[in-house]
N, C-alpha and C positions, 0 to 999 in steps of 0.2 A: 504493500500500500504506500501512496506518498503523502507527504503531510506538508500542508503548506500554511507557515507563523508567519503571519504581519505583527509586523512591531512599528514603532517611532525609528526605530535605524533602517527600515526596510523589511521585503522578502527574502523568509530562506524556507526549503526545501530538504526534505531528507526522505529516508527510507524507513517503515516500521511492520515489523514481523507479525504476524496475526496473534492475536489478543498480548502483543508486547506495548505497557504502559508508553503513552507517546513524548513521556518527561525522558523515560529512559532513552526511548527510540532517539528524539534530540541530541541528548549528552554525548550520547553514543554514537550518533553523528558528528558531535564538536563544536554543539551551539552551546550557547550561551543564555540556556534558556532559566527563566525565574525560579527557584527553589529555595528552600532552608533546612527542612525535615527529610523532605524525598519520599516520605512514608505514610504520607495522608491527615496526618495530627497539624500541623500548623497554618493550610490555607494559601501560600505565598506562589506556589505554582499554578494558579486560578488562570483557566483562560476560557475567549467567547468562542464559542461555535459557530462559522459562519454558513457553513454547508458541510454536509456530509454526515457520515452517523458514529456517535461511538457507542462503546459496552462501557460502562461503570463496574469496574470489578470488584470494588466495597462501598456499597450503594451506604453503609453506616460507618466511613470514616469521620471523624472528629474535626478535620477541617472542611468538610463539608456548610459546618455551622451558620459563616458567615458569605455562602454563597447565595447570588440572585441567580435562581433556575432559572425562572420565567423569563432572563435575559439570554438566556444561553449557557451562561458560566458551566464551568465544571473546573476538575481538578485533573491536570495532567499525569499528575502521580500516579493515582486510577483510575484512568481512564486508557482502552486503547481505540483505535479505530479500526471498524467492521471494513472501510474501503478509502476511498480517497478521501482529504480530511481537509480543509480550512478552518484555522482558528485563528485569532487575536489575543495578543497579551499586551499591555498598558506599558510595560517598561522594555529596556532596550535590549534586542539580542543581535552578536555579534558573532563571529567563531571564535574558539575556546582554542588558547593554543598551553594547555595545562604541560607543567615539569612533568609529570611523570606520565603522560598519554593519558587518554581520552577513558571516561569510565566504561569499562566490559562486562558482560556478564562470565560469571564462570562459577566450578563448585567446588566442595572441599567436605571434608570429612571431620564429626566433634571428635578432638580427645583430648585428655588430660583435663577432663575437669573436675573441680576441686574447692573447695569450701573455704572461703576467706573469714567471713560472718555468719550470723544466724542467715544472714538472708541477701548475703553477694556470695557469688562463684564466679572464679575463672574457668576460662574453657580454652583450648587453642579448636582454631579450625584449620586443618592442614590440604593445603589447594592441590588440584590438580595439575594446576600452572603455577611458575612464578610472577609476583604482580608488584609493580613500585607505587609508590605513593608517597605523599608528602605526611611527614610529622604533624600530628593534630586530625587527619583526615578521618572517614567514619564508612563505613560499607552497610549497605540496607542487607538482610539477611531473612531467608525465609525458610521454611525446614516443611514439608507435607502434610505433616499432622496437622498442622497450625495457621489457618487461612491469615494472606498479607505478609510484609517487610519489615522490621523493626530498623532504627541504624543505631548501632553500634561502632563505639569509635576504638581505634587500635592504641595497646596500649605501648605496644615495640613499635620500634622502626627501622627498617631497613628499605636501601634503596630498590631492592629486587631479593621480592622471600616468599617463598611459598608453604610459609608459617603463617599465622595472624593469632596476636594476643587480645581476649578480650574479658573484661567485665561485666556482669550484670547482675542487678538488683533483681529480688523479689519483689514484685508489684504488685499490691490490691486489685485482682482484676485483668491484670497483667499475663493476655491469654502465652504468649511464647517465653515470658518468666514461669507461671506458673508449671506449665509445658517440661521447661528444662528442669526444674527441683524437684518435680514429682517421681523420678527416677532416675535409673542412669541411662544417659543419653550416649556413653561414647562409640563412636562408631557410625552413627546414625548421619544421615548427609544432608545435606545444606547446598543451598544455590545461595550467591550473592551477583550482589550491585556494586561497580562503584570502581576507586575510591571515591568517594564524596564531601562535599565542604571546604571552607574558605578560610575557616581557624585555623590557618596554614604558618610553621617556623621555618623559615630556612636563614641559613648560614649568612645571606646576605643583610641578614634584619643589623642594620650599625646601631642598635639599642638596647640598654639594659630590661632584660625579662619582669613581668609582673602576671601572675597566675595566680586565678583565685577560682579555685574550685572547689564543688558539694558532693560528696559524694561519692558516686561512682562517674561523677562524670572528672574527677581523676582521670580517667582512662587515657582521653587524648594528653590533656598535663602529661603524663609519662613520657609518652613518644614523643612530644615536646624537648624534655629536659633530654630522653635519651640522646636525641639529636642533638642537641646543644651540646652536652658536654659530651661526645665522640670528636664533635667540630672545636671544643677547646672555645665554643665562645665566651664562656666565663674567665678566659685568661682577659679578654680585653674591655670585658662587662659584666654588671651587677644582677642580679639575678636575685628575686624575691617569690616566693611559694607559698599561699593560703590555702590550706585546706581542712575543710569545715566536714564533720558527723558530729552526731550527737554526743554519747559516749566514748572512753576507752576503749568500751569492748565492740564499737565500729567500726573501730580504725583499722584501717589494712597497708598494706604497701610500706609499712614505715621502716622495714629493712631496708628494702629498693631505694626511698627517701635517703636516707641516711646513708648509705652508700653512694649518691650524688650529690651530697652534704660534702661528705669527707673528701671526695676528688677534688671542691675547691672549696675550704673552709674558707676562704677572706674573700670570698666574694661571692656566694649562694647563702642562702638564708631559708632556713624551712620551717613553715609555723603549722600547728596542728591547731586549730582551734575545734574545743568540744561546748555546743548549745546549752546543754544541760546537766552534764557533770564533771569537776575539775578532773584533771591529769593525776592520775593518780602516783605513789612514790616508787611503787615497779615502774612501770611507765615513763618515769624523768628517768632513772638513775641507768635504765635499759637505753635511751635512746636521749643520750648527753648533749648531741648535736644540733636533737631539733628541738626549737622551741612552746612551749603548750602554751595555751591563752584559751582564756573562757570568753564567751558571747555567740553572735552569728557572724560566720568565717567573714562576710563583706563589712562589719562593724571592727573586729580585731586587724582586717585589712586597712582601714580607714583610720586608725590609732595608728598604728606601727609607722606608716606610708607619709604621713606627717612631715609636708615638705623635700618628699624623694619624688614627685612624681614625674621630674623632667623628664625628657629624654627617655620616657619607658614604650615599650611596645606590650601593651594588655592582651592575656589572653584569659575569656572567660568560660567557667562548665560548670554544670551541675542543674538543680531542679529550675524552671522559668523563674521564680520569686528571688534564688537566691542571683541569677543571672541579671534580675531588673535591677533589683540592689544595687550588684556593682557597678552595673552602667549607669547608674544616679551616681556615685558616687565618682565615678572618675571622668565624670560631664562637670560636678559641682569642684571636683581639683584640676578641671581645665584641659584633662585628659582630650585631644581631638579624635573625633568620629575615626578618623582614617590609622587612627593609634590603641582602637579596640576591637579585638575581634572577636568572634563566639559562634556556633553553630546555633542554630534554634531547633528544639527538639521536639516541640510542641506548643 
């Protein structure tokens, strides 16, 4: 089928596989088409139908919410088209000339997953291809049992690996979380998307790091910092790490942390901040290097950061509220748009 987007920069054309999402179809041709989630929850890949027909293949996605049917709208996420397609999107599409090549599909195998918290596990999925990506990126992922894509952002990095490290919460509701904890999954196969997103670090950033994440959305932060200090950028920059759970006994990764602590002690900085219960004195005396702070991770961000905000390059994760947070918060310390970055997850 061909797919033809009117934008404000003009027409583009591409090709799209029967019932292949036509967000995907685009990317995957090298456009530059509107996105933020890629997975149906946030709305931002909304376009109009000008002819032609599509199938809606999760007629109850969550960014459906603030769509005008009756004008056409839909969601390119899920949507593909039955034959030839005209649609329109409001903002501008251009061709996509991405580091690491254009997003593909491909699949990969669960294994080694493993229990961080009462209610995060990691998982690796092991590809049947090798795939590059940029540091911070995120892969939509889907498994048969489980109708729909979730993304999932990588917590490794490497330029070409046909590994992918990842995290994920148990969610309320949360049908491909739920899914995964209910047994053991390894072995079981998986199609993905991607890579995907724009909370991208490379080497070339000449800025001291600021990361402030909730969560499990750690994830990308990782592959961040791991990039970072392979590339030695903290020999010539400062490098500050927020990261916010509830509890102690939430906290994960703070070996890994502290192991990226110690390769530059006088110039990284790593804070764990707990919402609801202090650090406790296992907790300090185990992990010397990083520092504990009580409150909400964008509030203990906002203390510490106290006239360092020049010159930083922001990178934000974790649940939408703690996300909105920080972008208040490094808008009101002058922080520029083009100096924050973050994926939207929902």
């Amino acid at each position: 089928m061909k797919v033809k987007i009117t934008s404000r920069a003009g027409e583009h054309q591409f090709d799209a596989e029967p019932e292949e999402r036509i967000l995907y179809a685009g990317l995957r041709g090298g456009l530059s088409l509107p996105y933020e989630c890629a997975t149906g929850t946030c709305g931002t890949c909304k376009a109009r139908l000008i002819s032609g027909e599509i199938e809606d293949l999760w007629p109850d996605a969550p960014g459906k919410k603030n769509l005008k049917s009756d004008q056409g709208q839909f969601l390119m996420c899920q949507c593909a088209a039955k034959g030839d397609v005209v649609a329109e999107v409001s903002q501008f599409v251009t061709s996509l000339r991405p580091l690491s090549g254009a997003p593909q599909w491909c699949e990969g195998t669960i294994r080694n997953t493993r229990m961080l918290t009462a209610d995060v596990m990691a998982l690796q999925l092991e590809l049947d291809v090798t795939l590059g990506f940029e540091a911070g990126q995120f892969m939509a992922v889907e498994v048969p049992e489980v109708k729909g894509l979730r993304g999932y952002s990588m917590v490794n990095f490497s330029t070409d690996s046909s590994v992918l490290d990842f995290v994920i919460k148990k969610l309320p509701g949360g049908a491909l979380s739920n899914w995964l904890f209910s047994g053991s999954r390894d072995g079981v196969r998986a199609r993905l998307f991607g890579p995907l997103g724009v909370a991208t670090f490379h080497p070339d950033v000449a800025k001291n790091l600021l990361c402030i994440a909730g969560g499990t959305g750690i994830a990308g932060i990782m592959s961040i910092l791991d990039r970072a200090c392979q590339t030695r950028h903290f020999d010539r920059f400062e490098g500050d790490v927020f990261f916010g759970v509830r509890t102690p006994e939430d906290a994960f990764y703070l070996d890994e942390l502290a192991a990226f602590q110690a390769g530059f002690p006088r110039s990284l900085r790593v804070t764990v901040a707990f919402s609801d219960q202090p650090a406790t004195d296992e907790i300090r005396s185990r992990y010397p290097g990083i520092r504990f702070a009580e409150g909400f991770v964008h509030e203990v961000a906002g203390r510490d950061m106290q006239g360092r905000f020049e010159n930083v390059m922001a990178y934000l994760a974790g649940p939408p509220p703690a996300v909105d947070s920080s972008i208040r918060l490094l808008i009101m310390a002058g922080v520029g748009a083009d100096s924050i970055k973050y994926d939207k997850f929902s």
